[in-house]
C-alpha positions as CSV (number, residue, x, y, z in Angstrom):
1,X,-19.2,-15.2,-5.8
2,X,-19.3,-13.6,-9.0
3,X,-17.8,-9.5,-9.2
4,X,-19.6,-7.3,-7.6
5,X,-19.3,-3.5,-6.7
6,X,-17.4,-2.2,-4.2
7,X,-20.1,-0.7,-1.5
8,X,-19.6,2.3,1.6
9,X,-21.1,1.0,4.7
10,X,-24.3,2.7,3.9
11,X,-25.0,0.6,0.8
12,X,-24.1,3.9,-1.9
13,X,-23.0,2.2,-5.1
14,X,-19.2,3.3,-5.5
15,X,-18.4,6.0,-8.4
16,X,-18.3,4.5,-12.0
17,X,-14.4,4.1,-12.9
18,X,-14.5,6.6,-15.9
19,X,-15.2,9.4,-13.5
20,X,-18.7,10.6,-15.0
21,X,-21.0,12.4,-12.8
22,X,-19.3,12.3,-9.3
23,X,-18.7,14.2,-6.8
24,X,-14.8,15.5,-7.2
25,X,-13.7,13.6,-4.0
26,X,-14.6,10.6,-5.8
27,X,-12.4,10.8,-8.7
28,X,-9.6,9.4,-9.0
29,X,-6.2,11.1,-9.0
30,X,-5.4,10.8,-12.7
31,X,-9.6,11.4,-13.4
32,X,-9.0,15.2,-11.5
33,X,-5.7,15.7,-13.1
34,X,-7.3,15.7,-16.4
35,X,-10.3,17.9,-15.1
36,X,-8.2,20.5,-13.3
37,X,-5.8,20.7,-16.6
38,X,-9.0,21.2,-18.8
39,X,-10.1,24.1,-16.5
40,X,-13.4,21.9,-15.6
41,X,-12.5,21.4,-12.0
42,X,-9.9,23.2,-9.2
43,X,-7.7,22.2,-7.4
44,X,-9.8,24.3,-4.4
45,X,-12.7,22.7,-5.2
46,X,-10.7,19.3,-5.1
47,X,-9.6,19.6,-2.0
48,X,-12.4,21.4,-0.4
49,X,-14.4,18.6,-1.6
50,X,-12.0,16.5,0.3
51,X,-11.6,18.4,3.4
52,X,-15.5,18.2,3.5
53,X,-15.3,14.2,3.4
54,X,-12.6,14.2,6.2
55,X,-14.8,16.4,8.6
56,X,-18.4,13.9,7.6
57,X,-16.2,10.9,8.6
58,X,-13.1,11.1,10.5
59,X,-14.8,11.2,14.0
60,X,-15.6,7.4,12.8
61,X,-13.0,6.5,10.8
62,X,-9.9,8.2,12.6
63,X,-7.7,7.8,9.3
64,X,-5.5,11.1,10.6
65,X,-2.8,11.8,12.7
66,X,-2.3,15.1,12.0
67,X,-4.3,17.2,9.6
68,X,-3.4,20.6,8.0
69,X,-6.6,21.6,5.9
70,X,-6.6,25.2,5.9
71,X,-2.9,24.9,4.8
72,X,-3.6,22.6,2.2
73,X,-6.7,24.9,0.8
74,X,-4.2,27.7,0.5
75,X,-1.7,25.4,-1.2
76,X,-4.3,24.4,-3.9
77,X,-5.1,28.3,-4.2
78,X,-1.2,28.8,-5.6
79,X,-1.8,25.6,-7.7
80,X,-4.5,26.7,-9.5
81,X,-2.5,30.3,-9.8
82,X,0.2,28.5,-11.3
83,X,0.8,28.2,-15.6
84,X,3.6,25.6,-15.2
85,X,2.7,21.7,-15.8
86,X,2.9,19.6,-12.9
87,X,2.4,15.8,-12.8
88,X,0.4,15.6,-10.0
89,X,-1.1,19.4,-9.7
90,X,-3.5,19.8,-7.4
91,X,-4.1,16.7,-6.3
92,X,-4.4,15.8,-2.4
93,X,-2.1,13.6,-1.3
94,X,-1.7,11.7,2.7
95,X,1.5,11.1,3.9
96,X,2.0,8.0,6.5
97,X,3.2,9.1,9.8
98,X,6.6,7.3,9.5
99,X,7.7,9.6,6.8
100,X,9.2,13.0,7.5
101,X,7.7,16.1,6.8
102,X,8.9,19.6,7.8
103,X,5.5,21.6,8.4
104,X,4.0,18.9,9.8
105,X,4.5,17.2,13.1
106,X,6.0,13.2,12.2
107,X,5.4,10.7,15.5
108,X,6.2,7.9,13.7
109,X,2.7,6.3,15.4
110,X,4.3,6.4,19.0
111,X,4.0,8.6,21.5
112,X,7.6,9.1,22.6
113,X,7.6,11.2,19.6
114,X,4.6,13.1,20.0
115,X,5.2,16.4,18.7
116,X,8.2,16.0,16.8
117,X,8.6,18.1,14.2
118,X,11.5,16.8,11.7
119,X,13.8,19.4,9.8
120,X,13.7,18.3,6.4
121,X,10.9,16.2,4.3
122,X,11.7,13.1,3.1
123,X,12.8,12.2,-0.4
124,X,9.2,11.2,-1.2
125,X,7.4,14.5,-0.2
126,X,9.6,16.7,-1.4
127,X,9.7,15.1,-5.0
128,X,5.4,14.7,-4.6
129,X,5.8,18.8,-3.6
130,X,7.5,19.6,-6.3
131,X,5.3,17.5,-9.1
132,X,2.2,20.0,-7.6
133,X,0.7,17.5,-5.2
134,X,-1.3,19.1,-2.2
135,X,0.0,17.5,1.3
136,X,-3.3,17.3,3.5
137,X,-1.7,15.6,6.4
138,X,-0.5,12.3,8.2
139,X,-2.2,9.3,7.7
140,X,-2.6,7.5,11.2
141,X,0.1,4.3,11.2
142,X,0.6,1.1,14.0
143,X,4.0,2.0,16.1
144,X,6.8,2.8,14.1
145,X,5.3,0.6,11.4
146,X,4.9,-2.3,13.3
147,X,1.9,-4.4,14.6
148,X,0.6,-2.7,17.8
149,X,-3.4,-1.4,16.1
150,X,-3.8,2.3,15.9
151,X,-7.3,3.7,16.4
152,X,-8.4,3.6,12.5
153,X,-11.2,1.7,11.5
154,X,-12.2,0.3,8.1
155,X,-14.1,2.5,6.6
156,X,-15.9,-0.9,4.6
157,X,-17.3,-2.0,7.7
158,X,-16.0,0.2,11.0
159,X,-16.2,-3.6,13.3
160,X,-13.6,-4.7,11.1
161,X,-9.6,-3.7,11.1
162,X,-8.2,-1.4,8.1
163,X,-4.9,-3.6,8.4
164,X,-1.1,-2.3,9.5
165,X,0.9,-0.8,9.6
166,X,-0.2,1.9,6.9
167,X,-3.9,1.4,7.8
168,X,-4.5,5.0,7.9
169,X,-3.2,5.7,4.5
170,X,-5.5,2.7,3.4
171,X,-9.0,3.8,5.0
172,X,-8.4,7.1,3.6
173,X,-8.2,6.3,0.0
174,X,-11.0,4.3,0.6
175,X,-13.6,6.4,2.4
176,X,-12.4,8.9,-0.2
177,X,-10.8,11.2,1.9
178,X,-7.9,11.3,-0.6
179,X,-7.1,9.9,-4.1
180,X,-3.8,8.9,-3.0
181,X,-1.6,8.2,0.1
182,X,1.7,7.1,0.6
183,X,2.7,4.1,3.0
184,X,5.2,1.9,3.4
185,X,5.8,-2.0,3.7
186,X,8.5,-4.3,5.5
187,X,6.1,-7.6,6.2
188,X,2.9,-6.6,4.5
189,X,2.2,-3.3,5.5
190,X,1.0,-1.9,2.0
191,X,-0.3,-4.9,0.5
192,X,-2.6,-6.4,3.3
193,X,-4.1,-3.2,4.3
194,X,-4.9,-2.3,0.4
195,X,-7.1,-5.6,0.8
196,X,-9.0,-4.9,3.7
197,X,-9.9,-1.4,2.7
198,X,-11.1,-3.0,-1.3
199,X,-8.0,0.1,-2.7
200,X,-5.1,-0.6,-5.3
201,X,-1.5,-0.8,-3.3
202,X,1.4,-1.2,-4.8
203,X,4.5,-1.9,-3.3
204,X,7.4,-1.3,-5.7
205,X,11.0,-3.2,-6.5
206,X,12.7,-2.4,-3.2
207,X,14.6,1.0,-3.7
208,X,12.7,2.2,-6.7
209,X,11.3,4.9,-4.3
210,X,13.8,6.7,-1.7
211,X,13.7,5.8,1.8
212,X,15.2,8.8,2.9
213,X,13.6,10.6,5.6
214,X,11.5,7.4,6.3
215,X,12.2,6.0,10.0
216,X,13.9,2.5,9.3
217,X,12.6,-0.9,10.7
218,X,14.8,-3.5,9.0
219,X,16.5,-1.1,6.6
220,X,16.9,-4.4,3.5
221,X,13.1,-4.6,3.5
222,X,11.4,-1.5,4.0
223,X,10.0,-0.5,0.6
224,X,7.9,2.9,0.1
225,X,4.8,2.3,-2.1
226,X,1.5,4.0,-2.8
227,X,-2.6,3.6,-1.8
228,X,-4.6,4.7,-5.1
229,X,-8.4,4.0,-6.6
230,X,-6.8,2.8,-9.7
231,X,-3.5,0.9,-11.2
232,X,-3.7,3.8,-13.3
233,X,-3.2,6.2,-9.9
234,X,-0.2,4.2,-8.8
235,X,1.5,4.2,-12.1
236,X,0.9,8.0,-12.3
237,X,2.5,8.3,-8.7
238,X,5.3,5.9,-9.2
239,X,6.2,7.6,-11.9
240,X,6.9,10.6,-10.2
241,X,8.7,9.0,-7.0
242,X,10.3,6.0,-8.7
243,X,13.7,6.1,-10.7
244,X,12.2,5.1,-13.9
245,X,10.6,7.4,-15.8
246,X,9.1,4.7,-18.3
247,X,6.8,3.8,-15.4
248,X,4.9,6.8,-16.7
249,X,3.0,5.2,-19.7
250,X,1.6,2.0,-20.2
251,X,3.3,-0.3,-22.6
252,X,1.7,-2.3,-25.6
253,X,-1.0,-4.5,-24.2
254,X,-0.5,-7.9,-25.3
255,X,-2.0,-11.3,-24.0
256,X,-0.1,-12.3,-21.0
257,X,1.0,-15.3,-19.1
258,X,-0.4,-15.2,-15.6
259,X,1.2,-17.8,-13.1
260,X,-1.2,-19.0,-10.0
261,X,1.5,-19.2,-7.3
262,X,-0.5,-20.5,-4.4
263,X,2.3,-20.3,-2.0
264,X,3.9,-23.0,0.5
265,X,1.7,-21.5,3.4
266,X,-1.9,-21.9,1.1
267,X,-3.0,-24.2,3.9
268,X,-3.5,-21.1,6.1
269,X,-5.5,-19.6,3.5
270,X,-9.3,-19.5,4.4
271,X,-12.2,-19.8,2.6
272,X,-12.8,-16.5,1.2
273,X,-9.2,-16.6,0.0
274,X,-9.3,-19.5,-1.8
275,X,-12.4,-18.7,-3.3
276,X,-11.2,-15.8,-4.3
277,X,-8.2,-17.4,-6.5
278,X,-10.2,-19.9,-8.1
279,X,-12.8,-17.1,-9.4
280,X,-9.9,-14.8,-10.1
281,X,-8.2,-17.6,-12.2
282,X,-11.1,-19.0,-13.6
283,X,-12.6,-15.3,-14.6
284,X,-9.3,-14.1,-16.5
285,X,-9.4,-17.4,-18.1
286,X,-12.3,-16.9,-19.3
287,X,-11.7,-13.5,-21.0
288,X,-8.6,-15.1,-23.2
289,X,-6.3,-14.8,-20.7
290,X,-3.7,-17.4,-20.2
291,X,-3.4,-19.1,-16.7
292,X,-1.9,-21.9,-15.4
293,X,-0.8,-23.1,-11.7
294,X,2.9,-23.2,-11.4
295,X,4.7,-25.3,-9.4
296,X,6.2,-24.7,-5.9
297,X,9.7,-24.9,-5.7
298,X,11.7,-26.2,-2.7
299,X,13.9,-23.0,-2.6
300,X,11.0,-20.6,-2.1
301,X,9.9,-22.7,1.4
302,X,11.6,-20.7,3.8
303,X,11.5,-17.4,2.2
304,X,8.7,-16.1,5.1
305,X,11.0,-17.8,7.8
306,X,13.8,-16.1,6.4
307,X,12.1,-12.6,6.1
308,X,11.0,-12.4,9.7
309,X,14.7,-13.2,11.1
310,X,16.2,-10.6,8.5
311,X,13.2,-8.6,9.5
312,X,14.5,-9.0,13.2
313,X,18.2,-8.5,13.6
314,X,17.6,-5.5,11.3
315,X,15.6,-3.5,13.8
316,X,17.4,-4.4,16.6
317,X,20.4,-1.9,15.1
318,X,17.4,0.3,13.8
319,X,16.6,0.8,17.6
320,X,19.8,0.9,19.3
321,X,19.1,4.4,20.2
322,X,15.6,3.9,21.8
323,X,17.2,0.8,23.6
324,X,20.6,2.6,24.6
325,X,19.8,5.9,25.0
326,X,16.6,6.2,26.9
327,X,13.1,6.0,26.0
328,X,13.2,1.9,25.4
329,X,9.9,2.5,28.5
330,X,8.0,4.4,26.0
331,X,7.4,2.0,23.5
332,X,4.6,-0.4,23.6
333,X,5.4,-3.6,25.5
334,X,4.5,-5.5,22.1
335,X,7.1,-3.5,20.6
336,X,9.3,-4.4,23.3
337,X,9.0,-8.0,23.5
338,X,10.1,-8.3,19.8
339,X,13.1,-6.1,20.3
340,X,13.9,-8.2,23.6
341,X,13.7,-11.2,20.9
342,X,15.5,-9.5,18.2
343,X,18.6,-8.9,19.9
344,X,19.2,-12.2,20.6
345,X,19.3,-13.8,16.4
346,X,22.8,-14.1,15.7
347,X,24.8,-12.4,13.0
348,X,25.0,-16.1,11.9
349,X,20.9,-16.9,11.9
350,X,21.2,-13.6,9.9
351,X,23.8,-14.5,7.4
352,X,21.8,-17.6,6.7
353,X,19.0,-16.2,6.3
354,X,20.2,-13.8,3.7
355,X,21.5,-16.8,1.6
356,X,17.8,-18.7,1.6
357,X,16.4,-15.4,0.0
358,X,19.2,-15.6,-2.6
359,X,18.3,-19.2,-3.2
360,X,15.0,-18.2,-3.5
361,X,15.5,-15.1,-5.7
362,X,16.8,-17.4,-8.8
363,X,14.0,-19.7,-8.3
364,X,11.0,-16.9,-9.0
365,X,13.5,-15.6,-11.7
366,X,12.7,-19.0,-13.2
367,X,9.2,-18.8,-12.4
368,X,9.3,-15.5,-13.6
369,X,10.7,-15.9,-17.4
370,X,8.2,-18.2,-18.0
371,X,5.2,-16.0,-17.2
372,X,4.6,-12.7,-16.7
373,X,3.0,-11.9,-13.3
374,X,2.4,-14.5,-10.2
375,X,-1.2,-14.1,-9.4
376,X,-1.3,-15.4,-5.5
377,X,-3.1,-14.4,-2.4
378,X,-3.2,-10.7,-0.8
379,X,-3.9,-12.1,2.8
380,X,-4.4,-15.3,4.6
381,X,-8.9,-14.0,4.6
382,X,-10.8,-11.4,4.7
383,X,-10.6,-8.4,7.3
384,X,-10.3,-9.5,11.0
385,X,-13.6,-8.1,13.0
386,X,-12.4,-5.8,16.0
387,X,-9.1,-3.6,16.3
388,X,-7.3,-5.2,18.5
389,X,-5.3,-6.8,15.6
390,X,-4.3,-5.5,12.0
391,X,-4.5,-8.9,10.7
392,X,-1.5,-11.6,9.6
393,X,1.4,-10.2,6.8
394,X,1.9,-14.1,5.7
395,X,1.0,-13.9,2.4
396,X,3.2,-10.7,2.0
397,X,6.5,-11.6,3.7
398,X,8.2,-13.3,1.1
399,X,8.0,-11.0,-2.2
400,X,9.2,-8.4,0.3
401,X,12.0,-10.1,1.5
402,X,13.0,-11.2,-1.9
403,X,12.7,-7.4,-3.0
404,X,10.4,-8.1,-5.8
405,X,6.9,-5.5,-7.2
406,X,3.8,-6.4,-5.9
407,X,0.4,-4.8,-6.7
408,X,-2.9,-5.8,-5.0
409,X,-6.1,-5.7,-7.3
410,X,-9.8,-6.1,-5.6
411,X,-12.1,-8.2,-7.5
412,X,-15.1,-8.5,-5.2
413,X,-16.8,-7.9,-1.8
414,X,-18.3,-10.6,0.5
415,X,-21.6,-10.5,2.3
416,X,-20.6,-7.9,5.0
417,X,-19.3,-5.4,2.6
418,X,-15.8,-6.5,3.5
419,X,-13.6,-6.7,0.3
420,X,-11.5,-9.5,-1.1
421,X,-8.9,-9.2,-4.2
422,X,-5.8,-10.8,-5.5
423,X,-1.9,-10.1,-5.5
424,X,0.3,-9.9,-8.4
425,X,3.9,-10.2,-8.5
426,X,6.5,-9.3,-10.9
427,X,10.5,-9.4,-11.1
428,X,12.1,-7.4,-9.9
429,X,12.6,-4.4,-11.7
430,X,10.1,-5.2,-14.2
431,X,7.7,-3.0,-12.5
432,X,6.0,-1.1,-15.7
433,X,5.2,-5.3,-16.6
434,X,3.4,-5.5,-13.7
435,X,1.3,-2.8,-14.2
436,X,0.7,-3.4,-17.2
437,X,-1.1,-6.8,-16.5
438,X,-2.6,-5.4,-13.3
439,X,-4.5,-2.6,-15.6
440,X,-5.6,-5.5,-17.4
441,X,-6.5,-7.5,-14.3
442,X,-8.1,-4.6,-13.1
443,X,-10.2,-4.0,-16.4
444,X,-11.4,-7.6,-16.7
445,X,-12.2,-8.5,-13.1
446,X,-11.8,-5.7,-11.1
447,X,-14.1,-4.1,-8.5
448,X,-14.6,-0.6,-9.1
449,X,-13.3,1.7,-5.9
């Protein structure tokens, strides 16, 4: 299917990417950044604009766990009083529910936190406060970030899941609620739900962004990243939250070398998937690009088994305090079978397990000096109808486990509006490189958001 543009389910052509003639809820963060500094737009009238989107559609959508609009209308008021530069002033911001904020209520997606009210924000908001962004509220997430399915729906097509855990965050930036929210990924939390909802998400080297004040599921994995309209967005975000303040420009463009990686699980990738990586591959080829299909080494085979045991034994010490200390009856009985499960891999299974993703980390190095990016599947199809599941993390598993940048990219839409797109991967640390060719990417094949 050649590209086509990104559609809302009433069949309204999506904004034009350079930001001309829209409606400011429908710019992108870096779009309004430059209109607010010129004095064209508000930050009031920004978030106003968004606050109006959130009341038209949340009812259906139900991207929101908690919402503070009156707050964050008063908060864009002082940013437009202010002379100082800010990276990010003015614009709106959603802040997955795993992620501690002090004026706001953080359940962490269960209810045997309902009400909680932490006493300090995490790293991540108070660094997003402090470049000038406007907090609007919590973006709806699965149970503590795992798989049970929340109430959102995708805002593409509301019969069809938004994805987990961070599905809130995803359908938000979508239905254009807000240019930007933060989620966070231990399987495939950021990645897969970035796909379903047709948004950029980019899921960082592990520890580039602070995990403090995030509740921890497998504390080596769990990797803070952001939902945006554009690579450009994500770059502009990272830049602020990351450690590396060269994220913050792009580099010299230059022709790159784009690896197909097609993964040892590609027989569980459907139709639409597969389709999707031919057209990919065969579009940037096209445009000058070089591509080629890299082989499969043996080391990288039991990366996703690997991941899901580390993934395991890790949040069975992240919830020795629900388990020991009461409250182990409030969790969902999903949540509770795993746990059950999890506390009986062995320090050994563990210790194993650790080595294979060593193994394995050499062996994408080596992939990894010979090309630039990996170009491979975002999710095993398109997005599952119905919400009683958020969809399978087995394309995603094993760049998180191995620690590694990831960026997902749509590039077009099927039949039912439902988007499809590709994932990039790049070594680790290297994440500016991966932008870099994911801008690209994004210019030459990209659906618009």
């Amino acid at each position: 299917m050649a590209s086509s543009p990104l559609h809302d389910r009433r069949g309204a052509r999506g904004p034009d990417r350079d930001g001309s003639a829209r409606a400011p809820a429908s710019l992108s963060a870096t779009e309004a950044l430059r209109q607010i500094t010129s004095g064209t737009l508000s930050s009031h009238e920004l978030v106003r604009a968004c606050a109006a989107r959130v009341a038209e559609r949340e009812e259906e959508v139900g991207a929101w766990e908690h919402l503070e609009l009156d707050r964050a209308l008063e908060t864009a008021r002082q940013r437009d009083r202010e002379s100082r530069p800010a990276p990010l002033r003015g614009i709106p911001v959603g802040i997955k529910d795993v992620i501690d904020t002090v004026d706001m209520p953080t359940s962490y997606g269960s209810a045997l936190y309902r009400g909680h009210t932490p006493r300090r924000d995490a790293a991540c908001v108070a660094l997003l406060r402090a470049a000038g962004a406007v907090i609007v509220g919590k973006t709806a997430c699965s149970e503590f970030a795992f798989s049970s399915p929340g109430r959102t729906a995708n805002p593409r097509n509301l019969a069809h899941t938004p994805g987990g855990s961070s599905g809130g965050s995803a359908a938000a930036v979508a239905d254009r609620m807000v240019p930007i929210a933060i989620g966070t990924q231990t399987a495939g939390s950021i990645i897969r739900p970035a796909a379903y909802c047709g948004v950029i998400g980019f899921k960082p080297t592990y520890g580039l962004i602070s995990r403090a004040g995030v509740f921890p599921f497998a504390e080596s994995l769990d990797t803070v990243g952001v939902f945006s309209r554009t690579v450009a967005d994500a770059r502009l975000v990272t830049s602020v939250l990351g450690r590396r303040p060269a994220l913050s420009s792009r580099g010299r463009a230059r022709r790159p070398r784009i690896g197909i990686y097609l993964t040892h699980d590609w027989e569980h990738a459907e139709g639409d998937t597969r389709e999707t990586i031919r057209d990919a591959a065969d579009r940037l080829a096209g445009a000058g690009v070089a591509v080629e299909r890299v082989p499969l080494p043996d080391a990288l085979a039991g990366v996703t088994e690997a991941q899901m045991t580390i993934m395991a034994f890790e949040a069975a010490q992240s919830f020795a305090h629900e388990r020991f200390a009461g409250g182990y009856a409030g969790l969902s009985p999903a949540l509770r079978e795993f746990l059950e499960a999890a506390a009986r891999r062995t320090p050994r299974e563990y210790d194993e397990s650790l080595k294979v993703v060593q193994r394995a980390s050499l062996a994408v190095d080596a992939l990894l000096a010979r090309h630039d990016v990996l170009l491979t599947p975002s999710t095993t199809g398109r997005a599952p109808a119905g919400l009683s599941s958020t969809g399978d993390p087995l394309f995603n598993r094993m760049w998180t486990a191995l620690g590694v940048p990831a960026i997902h990219v749509p590039t077009r839409i099927d039949s039912d509006g439902l988007p499809l797109g590709v994932q990039l991967v790049g070594a680790a640390g290297e994440d500016r490189k991966l932008l870099d060719v994911a801008e690209l990417v994004e210019e030459l094949i990209g659906c618009p958001p």
